[in-house]
N, C-alpha and C positions, 0 to 999 in steps of 0.2 A: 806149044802154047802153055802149057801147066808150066813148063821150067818159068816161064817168063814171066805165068803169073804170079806165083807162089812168093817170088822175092819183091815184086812189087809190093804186096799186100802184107808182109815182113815188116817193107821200111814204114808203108802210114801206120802200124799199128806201134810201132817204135815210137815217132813221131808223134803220135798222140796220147802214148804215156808221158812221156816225156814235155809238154805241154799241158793237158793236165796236171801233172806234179808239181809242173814249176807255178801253175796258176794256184792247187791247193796249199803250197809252199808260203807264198806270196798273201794269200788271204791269210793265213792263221799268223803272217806276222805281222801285219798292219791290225789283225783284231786283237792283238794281245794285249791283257788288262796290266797296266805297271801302276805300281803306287804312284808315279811323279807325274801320269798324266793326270789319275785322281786327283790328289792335294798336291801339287806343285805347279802343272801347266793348265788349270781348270777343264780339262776338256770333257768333261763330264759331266758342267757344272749347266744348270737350264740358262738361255738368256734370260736376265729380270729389268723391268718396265720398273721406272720412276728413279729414289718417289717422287709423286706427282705434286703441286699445287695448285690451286687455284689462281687465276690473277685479274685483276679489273674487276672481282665479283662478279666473275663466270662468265667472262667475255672470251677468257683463254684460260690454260693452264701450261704450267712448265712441266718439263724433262729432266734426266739425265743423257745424255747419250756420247758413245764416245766419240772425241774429237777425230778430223779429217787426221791428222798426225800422229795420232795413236798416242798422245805423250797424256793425255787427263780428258774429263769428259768437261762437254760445253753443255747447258743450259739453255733448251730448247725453247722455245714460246708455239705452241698450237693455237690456232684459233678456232674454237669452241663449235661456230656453225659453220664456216666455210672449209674448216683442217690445213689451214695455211698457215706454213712452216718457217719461222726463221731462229738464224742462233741470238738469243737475247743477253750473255754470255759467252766468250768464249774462254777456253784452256790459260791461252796465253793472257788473259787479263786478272786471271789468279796467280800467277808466279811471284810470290816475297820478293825485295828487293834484296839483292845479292845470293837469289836462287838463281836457279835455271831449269826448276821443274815446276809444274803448277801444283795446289795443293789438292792432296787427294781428297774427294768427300764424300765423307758419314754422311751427312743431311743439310739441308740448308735451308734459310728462310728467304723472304722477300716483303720487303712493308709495304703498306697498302698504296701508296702511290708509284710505288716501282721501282725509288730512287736509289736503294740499298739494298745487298745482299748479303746474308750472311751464312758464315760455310761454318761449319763444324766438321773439324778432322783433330788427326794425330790424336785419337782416341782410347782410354782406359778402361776397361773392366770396373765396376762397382757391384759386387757379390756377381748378379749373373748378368746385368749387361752391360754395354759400351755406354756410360752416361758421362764419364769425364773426358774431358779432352780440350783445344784451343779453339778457340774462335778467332775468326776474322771477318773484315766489314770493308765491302766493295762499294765506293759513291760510284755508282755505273755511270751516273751520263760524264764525270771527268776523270774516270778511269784510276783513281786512288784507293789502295787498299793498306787496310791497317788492321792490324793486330789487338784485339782488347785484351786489358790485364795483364801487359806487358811488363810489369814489377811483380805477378805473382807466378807461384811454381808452375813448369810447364805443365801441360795434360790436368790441370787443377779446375780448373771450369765445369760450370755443370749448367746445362737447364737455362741456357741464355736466350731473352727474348727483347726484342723489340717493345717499347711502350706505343701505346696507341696513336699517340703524335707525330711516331717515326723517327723522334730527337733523342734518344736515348735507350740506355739495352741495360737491362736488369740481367744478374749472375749468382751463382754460389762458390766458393771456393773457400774448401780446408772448410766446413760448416756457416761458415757468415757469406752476409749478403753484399752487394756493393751494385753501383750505379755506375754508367761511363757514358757521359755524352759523345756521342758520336764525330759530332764536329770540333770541339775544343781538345777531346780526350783528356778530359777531367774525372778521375775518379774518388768517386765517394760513396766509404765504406756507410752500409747504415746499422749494421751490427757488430758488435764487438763482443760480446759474450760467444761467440760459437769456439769448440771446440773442449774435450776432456768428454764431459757428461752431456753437455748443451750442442743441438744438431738446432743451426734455423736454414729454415728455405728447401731442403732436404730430407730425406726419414734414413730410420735403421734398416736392420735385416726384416723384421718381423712385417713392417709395413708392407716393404717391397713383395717378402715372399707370400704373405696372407692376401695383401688386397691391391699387389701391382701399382701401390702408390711411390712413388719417386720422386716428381717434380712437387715441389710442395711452396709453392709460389703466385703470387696473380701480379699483374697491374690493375692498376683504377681505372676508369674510362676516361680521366681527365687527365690520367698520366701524372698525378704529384702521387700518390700515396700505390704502395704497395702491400699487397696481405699475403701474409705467412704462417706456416706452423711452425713449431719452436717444439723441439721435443727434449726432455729431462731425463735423461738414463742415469740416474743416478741410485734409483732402486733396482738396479738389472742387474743383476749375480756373472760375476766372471765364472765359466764353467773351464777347466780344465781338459782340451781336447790330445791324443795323441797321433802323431805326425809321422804316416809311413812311408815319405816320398822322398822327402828333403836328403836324408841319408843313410846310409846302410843298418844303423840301428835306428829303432823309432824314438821320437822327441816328444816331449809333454807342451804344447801351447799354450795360455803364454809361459 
């Protein structure tokens, strides 16, 4: 009886090294930390909610969320007291004519009656955050979307909003201000001084970094007139900084 046992109790003890090993094997390489799941495949990254708006003055609010296709996110519609769900936007009603992606979005708006959308992407850096970039304007109920400031430089927009009417979108680009009616896509610039010394509708460094000011623009409530800052750098001292990144010896800016 021992001979008999002895080699029984051999093989599970084999058997379940050998099984645990491959299980401890097995864990430490699915838990293994690689840079490209960090920053390349997000897998680390929290899900994040929105951003959110308002719409019907608090009847509902919008989403982001990603589309059934996986190719861009659609724009959700919640209803506020009952939490009934539908897509008020979708992916594919963002695709540029002669894309085939939809466009990615930084943020977006919607004017107070519903009938426009507008997306901000393809977005640039200004000191520390993404405030330039394209805009584009969706008429939802017949499905046309257009591009504003389609003659000026790409990623050149800043700080576009809708006027109170819903007929028109105020902008900055390259320091001056300009107007585009929605429906005609008629633009008109209203400033022509910006640039060199002269920043309107916009601030410098100093604003941004001391008091978080940026956008530096309103509409009227009647939607004809607009109010702006106009700032004068013309007493601001160029400082002389040195540059250890660009190349192998350091450079003097400017």
């Amino acid at each position: 009886m021992k001979k008999q046992i002895l080699p029984d109790i051999s093989i599970r003890l084999i058997v379940f090294v050998v099984f645990f090993m491959s299980a401890t094997m097995g864990h430490s390489q699915k838990s293994l930390l690689t840079l490209e799941d960090i920053y390349v495949n997000n897998t680390y990254s929290p899900k994040r909610f929105g951003p959110v708006k308002w719409y019907n003055k608090g009847q509902g609010y919008t989403s982001l969320e990603q589309s059934s296709d996986k190719q861009g996110k659609d724009i959700i519609l919640y209803q506020t007291k009952s939490g009934d769900r539908k897509v008020l936007v979708s992916s594919s009603m963002l695709i540029p004519h002669g894309s085939t992606d939809p466009l990615k979005i930084s943020n977006y708006q919607l004017t107070e009656d519903g009938n426009y959308l507008m997306i901000f992407t393809n977005t640039r850096k200004v000191w520390r955050h993404h405030t330039r970039g394209d805009y584009w304007v969706l008429n939802i109920p017949n499905g046309k979307l257009s591009q504003l400031g389609r003659d000026l430089p790409a990623s050149s927009l800043m700080f576009a909003k809708f006027s109170p009417d819903s007929r028109q979108v105020a902008y900055v680009s390259e320091k001056n201000i300009y107007v585009e009616d929605i429906v005609t896509g008629n633009v008109e610039q209203i400033t022509n001084d910006g640039g060199g010394d002269i920043i309107n509708g916009t601030t410098d460094w100093a604003y941004e970094e001391e008091f978080s000011l940026r956008d530096a623009f309103r509409w009227s409530r009647d939607s004809k007139k607009i109010a702006f800052w106009q700032i004068n750098t013309e007493g601001v001292g160029i400082f002389t900084m040195i540059s250890t990144l660009d190349s192998v010896y350091p450079e003097t800016i400017p």
